[in-house]
C-alpha positions as protocol buffer text, in pm:
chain_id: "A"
residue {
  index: 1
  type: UNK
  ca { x: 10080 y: 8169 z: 10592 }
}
residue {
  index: 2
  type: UNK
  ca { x: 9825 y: 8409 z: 10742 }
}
residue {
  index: 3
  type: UNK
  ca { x: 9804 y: 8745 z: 10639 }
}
residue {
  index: 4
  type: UNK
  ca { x: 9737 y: 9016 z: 10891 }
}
residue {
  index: 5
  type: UNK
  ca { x: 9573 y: 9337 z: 10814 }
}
residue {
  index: 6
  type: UNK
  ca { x: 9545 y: 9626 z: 11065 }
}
residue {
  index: 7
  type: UNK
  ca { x: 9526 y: 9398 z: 11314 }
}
residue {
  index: 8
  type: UNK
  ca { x: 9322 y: 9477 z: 11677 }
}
residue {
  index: 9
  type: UNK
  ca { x: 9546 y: 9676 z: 11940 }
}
residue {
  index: 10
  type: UNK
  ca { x: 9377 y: 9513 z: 12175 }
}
residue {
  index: 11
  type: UNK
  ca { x: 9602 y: 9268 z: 12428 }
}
residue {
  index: 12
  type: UNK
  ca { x: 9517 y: 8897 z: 12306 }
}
residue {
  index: 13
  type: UNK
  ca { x: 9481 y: 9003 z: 11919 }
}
residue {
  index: 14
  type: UNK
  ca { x: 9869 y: 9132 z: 11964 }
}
residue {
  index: 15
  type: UNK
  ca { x: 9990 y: 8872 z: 12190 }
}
residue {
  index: 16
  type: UNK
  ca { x: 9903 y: 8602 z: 11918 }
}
residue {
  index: 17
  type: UNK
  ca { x: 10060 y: 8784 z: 11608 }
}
residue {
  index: 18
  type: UNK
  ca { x: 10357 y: 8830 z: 11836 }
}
residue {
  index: 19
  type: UNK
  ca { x: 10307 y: 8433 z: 11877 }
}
residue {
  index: 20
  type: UNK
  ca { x: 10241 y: 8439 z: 11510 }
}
residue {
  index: 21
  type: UNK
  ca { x: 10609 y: 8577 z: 11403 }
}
residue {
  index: 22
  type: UNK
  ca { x: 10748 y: 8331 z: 11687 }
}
residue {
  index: 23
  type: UNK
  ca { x: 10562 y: 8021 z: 11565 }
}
residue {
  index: 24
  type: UNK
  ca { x: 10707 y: 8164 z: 11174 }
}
residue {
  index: 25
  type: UNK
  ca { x: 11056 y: 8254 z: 11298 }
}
residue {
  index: 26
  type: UNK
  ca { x: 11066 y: 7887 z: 11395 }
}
residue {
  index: 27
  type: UNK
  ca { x: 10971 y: 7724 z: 11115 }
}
residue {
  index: 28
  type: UNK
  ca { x: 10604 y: 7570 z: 11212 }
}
residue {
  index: 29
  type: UNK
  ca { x: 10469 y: 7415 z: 10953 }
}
residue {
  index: 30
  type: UNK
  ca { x: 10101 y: 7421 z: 10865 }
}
residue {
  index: 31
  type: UNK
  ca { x: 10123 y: 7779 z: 11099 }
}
residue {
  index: 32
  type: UNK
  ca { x: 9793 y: 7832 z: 10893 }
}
residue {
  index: 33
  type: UNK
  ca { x: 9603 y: 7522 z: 11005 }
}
residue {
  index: 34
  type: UNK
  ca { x: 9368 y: 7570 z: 11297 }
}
residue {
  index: 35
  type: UNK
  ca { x: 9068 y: 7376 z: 11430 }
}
residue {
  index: 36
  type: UNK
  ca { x: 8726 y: 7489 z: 11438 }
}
residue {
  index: 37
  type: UNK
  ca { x: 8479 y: 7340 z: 11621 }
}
residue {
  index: 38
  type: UNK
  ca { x: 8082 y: 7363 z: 11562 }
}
residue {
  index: 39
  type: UNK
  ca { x: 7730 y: 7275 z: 11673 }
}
residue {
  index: 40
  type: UNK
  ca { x: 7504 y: 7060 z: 11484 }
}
residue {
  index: 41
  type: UNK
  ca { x: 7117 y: 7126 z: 11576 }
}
residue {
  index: 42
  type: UNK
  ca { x: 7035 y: 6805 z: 11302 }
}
residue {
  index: 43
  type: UNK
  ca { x: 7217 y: 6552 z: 11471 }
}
residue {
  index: 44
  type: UNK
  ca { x: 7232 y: 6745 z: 11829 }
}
residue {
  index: 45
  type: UNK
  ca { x: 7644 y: 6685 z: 11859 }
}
residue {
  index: 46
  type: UNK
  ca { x: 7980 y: 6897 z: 11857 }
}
residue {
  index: 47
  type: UNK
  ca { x: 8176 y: 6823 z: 11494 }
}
residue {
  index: 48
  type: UNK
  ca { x: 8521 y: 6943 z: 11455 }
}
residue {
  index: 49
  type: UNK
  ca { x: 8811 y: 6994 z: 11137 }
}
residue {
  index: 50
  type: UNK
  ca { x: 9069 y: 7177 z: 11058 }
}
residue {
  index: 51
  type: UNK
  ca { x: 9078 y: 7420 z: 10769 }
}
residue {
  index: 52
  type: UNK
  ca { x: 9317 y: 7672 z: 10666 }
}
residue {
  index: 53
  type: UNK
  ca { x: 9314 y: 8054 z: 10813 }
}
residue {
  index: 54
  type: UNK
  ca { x: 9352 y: 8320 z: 10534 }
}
residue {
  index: 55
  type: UNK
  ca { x: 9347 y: 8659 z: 10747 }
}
residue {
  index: 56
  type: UNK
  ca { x: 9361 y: 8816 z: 11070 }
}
residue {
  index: 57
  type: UNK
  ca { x: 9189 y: 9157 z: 10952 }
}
residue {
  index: 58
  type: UNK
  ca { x: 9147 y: 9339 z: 11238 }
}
residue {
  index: 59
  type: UNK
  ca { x: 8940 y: 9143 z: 11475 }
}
residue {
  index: 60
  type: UNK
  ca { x: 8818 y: 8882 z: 11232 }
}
residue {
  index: 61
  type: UNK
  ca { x: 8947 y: 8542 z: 11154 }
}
residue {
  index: 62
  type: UNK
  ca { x: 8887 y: 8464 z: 10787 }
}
residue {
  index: 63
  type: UNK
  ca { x: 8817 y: 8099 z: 10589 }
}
residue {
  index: 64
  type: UNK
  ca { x: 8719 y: 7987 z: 10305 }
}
residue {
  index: 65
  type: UNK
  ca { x: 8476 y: 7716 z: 10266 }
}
residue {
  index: 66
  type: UNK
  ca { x: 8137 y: 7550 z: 10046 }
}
residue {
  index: 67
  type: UNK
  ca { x: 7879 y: 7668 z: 10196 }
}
residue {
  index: 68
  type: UNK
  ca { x: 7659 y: 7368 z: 10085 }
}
residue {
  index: 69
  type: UNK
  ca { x: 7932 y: 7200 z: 10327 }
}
residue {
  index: 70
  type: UNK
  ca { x: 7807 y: 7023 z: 10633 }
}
residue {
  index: 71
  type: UNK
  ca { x: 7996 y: 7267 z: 10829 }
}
residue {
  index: 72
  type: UNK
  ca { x: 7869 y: 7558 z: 10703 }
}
residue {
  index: 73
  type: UNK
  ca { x: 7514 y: 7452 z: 10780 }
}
residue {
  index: 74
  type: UNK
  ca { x: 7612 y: 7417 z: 11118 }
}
residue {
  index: 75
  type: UNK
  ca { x: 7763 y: 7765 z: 11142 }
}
residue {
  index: 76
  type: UNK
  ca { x: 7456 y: 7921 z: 10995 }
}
residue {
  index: 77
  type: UNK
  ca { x: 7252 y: 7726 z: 11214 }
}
residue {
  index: 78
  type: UNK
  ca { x: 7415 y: 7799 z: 11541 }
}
residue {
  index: 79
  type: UNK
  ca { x: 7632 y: 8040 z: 11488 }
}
residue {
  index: 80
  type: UNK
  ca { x: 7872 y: 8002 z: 11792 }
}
residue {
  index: 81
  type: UNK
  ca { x: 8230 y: 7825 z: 11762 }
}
residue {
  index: 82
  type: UNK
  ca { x: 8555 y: 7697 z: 11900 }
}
residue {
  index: 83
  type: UNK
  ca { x: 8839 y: 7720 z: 11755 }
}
residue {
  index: 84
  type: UNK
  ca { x: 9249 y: 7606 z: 11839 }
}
residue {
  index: 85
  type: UNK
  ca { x: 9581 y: 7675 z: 11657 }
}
residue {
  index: 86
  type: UNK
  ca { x: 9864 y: 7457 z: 11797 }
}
residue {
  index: 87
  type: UNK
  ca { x: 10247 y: 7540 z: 11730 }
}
residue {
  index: 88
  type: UNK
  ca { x: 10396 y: 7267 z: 11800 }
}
residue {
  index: 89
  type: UNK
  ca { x: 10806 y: 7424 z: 11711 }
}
residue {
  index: 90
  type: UNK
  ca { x: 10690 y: 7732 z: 12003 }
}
residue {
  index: 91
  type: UNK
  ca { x: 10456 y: 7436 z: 12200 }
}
residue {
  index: 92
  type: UNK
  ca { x: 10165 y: 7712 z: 12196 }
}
residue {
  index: 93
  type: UNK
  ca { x: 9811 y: 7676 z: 12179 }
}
residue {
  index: 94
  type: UNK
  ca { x: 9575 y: 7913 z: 12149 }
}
residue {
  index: 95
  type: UNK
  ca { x: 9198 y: 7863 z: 12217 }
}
residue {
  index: 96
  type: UNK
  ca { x: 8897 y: 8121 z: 12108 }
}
residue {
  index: 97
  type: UNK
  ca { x: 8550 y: 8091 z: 12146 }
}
residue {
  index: 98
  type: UNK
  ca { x: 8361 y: 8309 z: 11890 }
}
residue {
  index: 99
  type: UNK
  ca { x: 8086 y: 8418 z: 11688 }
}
residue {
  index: 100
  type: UNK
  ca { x: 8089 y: 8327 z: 11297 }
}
residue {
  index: 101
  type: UNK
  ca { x: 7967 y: 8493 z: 11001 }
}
residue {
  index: 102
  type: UNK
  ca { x: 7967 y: 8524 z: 10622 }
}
residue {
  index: 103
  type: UNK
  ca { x: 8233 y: 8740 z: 10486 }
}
residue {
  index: 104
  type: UNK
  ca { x: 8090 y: 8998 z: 10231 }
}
residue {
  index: 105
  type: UNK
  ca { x: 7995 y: 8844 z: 9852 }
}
residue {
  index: 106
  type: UNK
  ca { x: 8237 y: 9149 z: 9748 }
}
residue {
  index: 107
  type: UNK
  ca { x: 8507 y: 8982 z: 9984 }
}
residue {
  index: 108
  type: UNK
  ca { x: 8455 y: 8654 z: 9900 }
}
residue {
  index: 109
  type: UNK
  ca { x: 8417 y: 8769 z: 9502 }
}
residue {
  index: 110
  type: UNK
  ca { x: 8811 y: 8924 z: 9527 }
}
residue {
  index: 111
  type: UNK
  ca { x: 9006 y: 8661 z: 9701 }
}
residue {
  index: 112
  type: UNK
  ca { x: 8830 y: 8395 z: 9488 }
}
residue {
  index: 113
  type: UNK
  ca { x: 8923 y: 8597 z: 9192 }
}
residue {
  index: 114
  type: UNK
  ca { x: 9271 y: 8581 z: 9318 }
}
residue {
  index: 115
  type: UNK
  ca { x: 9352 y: 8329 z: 9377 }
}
residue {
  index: 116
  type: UNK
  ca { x: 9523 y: 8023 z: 9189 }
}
residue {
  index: 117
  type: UNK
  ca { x: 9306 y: 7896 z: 8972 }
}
residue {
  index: 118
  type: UNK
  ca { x: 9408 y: 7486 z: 9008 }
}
residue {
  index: 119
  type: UNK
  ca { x: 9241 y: 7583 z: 9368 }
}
residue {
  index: 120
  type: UNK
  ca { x: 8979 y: 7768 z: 9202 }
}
residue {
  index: 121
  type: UNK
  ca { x: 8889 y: 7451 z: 8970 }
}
residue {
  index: 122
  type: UNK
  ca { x: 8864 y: 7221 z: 9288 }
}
residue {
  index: 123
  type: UNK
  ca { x: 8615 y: 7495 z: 9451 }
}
residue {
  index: 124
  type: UNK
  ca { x: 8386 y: 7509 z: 9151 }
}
residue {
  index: 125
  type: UNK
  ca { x: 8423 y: 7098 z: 9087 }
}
residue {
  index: 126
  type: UNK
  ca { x: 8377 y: 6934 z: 9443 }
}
residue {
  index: 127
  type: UNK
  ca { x: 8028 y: 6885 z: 9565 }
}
residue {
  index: 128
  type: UNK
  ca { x: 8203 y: 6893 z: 9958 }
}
residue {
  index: 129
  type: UNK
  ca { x: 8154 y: 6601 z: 10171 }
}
residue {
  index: 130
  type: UNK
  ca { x: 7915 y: 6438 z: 9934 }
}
residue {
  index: 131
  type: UNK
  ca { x: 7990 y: 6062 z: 9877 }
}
residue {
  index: 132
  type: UNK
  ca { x: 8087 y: 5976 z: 9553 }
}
residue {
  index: 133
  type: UNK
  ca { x: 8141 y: 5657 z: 9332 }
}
residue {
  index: 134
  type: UNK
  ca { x: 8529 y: 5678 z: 9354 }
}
residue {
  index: 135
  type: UNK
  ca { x: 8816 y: 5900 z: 9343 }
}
residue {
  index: 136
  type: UNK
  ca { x: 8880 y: 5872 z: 8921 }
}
residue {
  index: 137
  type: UNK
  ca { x: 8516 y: 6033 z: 8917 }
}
residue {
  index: 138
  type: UNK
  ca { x: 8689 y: 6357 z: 9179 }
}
residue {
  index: 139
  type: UNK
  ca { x: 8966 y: 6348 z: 8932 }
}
residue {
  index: 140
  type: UNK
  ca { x: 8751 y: 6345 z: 8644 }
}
residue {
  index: 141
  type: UNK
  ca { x: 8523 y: 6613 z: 8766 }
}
residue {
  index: 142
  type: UNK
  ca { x: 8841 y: 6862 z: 8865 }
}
residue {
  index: 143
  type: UNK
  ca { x: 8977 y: 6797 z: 8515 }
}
residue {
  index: 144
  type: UNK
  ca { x: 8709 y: 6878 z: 8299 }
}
residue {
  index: 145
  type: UNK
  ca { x: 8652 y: 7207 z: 8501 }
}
residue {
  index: 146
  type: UNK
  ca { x: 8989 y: 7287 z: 8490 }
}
residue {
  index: 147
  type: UNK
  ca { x: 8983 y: 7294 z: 8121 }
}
residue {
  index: 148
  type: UNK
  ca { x: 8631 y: 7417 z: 8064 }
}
residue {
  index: 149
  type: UNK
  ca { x: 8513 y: 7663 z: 8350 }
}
residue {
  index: 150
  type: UNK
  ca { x: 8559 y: 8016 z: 8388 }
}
residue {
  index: 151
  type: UNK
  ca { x: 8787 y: 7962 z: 8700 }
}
residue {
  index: 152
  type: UNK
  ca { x: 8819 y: 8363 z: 8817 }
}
residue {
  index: 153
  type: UNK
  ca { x: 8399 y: 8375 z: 8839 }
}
residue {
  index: 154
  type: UNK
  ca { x: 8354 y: 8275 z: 9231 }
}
residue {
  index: 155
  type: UNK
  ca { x: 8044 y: 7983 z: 9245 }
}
residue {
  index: 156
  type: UNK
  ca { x: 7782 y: 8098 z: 9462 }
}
residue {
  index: 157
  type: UNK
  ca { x: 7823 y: 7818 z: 9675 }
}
residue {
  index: 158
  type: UNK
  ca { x: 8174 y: 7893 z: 9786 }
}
residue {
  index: 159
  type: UNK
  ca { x: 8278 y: 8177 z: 10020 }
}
residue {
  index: 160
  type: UNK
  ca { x: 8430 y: 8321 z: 10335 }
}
residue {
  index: 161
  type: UNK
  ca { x: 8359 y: 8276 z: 10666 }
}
residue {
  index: 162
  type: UNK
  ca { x: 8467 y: 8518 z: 10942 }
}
residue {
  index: 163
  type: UNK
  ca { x: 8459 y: 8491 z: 11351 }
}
residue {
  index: 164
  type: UNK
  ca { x: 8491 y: 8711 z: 11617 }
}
residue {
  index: 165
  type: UNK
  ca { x: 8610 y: 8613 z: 11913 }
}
residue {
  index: 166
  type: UNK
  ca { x: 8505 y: 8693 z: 12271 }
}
residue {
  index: 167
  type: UNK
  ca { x: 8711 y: 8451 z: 12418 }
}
residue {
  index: 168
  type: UNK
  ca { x: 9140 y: 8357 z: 12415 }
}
residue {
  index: 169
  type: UNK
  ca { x: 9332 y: 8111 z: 12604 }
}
residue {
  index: 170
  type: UNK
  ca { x: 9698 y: 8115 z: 12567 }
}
residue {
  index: 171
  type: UNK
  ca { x: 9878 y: 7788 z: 12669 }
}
residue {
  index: 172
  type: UNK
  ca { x: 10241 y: 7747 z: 12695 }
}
residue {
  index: 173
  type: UNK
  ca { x: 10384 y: 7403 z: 12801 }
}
residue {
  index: 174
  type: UNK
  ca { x: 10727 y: 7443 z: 12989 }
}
residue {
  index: 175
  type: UNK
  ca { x: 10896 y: 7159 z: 13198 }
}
residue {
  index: 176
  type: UNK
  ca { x: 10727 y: 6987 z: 13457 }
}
residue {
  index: 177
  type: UNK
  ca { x: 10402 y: 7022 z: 13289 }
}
residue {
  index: 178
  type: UNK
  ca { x: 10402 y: 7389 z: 13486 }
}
residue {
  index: 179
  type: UNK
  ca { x: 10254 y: 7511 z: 13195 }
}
residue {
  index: 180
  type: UNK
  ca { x: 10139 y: 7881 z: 13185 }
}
residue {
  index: 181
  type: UNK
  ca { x: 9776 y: 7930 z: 13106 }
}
residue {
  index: 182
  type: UNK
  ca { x: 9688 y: 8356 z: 13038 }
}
residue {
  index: 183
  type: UNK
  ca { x: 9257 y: 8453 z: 12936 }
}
residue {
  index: 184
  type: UNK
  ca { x: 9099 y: 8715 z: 12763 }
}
residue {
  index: 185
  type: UNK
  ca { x: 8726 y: 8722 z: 12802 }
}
residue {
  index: 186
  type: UNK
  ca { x: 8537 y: 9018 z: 12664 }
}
residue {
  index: 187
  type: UNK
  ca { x: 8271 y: 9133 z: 12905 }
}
residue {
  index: 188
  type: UNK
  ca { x: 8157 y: 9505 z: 12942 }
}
residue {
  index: 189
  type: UNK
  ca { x: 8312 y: 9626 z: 12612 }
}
residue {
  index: 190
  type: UNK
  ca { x: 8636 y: 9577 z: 12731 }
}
residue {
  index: 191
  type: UNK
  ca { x: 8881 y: 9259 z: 12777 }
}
residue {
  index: 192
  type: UNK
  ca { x: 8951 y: 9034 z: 13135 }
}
residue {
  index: 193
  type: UNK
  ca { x: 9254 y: 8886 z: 13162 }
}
residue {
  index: 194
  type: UNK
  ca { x: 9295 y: 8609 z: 13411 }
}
residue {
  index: 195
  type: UNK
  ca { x: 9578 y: 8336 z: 13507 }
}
residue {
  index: 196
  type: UNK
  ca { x: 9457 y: 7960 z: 13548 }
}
residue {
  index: 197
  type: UNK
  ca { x: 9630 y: 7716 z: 13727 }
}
residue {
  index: 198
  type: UNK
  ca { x: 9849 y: 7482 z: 13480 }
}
């Protein structure tokens, strides 16, 4: 689930918590998983993965992640994204273009003190996206940390991410394929909405 926290009044932010409840109401699984797309400089292509979306707090979008993570790298290093959240029950997809961040160490420091601490364990234990020998050594790692680490203390190397976006695209599929395609771009200070042909 997402949480939402004085959410933007502003017309796309509302349209997709009103898509939000829908998506809910219908019983979407994964509603939380969403698709972010980034830039790497190193190896000059586009990488993409899902991960899971925490908040809505007004006009951020908030993850968690390692930031020793390839991914992270890549968002500090060019710090524009794409990201999509697909319901399939509603057959909705959203699409944003934004600009990413680091959320606050204080921010990062409360969640992760939060939050359950068999999650917590895997955060401190995994090196993320470095190879390793096998799987039993994962297991092993999570294990001993589990039983031996402070697990409320947030590791440096783990924190939020937020984006902004200056860009929505609301898909809808209906029959036919006349699907119904509604933009927000933010230009001005203020937000454009346009149709485009399905």
């Amino acid at each position: 689930m997402i949480k939402f926290e004085n959410i933007c009044k502003d017309e796309p932010f509302v349209l997709l918590k009103s898509k939000y409840d829908e998506a809910v109401k219908a019983n979407q699984k994964l509603v939380e998983a969403i698709s972010i797309s980034s830039f790497s400089k190193e190896n000059n292509e586009v990488d993409s993965r899902y991960v899971n979306l925490k908040f809505v707090k007004n006009n951020e979008f908030i993850f968690f992640s390692n930031y020793e993570s390839p991914k992270s790298f890549q968002f500090l290093d060019h710090n524009q994204i794409s990201a999509i959240l697909f319901w399939s029950e509603i057959n909705t997809q959203i699409r944003m273009k934004a600009s990413i961040e680091k959320t606050s160490e204080d921010f990062s420091n409360n969640y992760f003190k939060n939050r359950d601490k068999n999650k917590n364990a895997l955060a401190i234990s995994s090196n993320q996206s470095k190879k390793t020998e096998s799987y039993s050594e994962v297991e092993r790692n999570y294990q001993k940390t589990l039983e031996n680490e402070n697990l409320s203390v947030r590791p440096e190397y783990w924190g939020g991410f937020a984006f902004v976006p200056y860009y929505f695209e609301f898909w809808e599929g209906h029959d036919k394929r006349l699907n119904k395609r509604v933009t927000f771009s933010f230009e001005d200070g203020k937000w454009l909405k346009c149709l485009l042909q399905p």
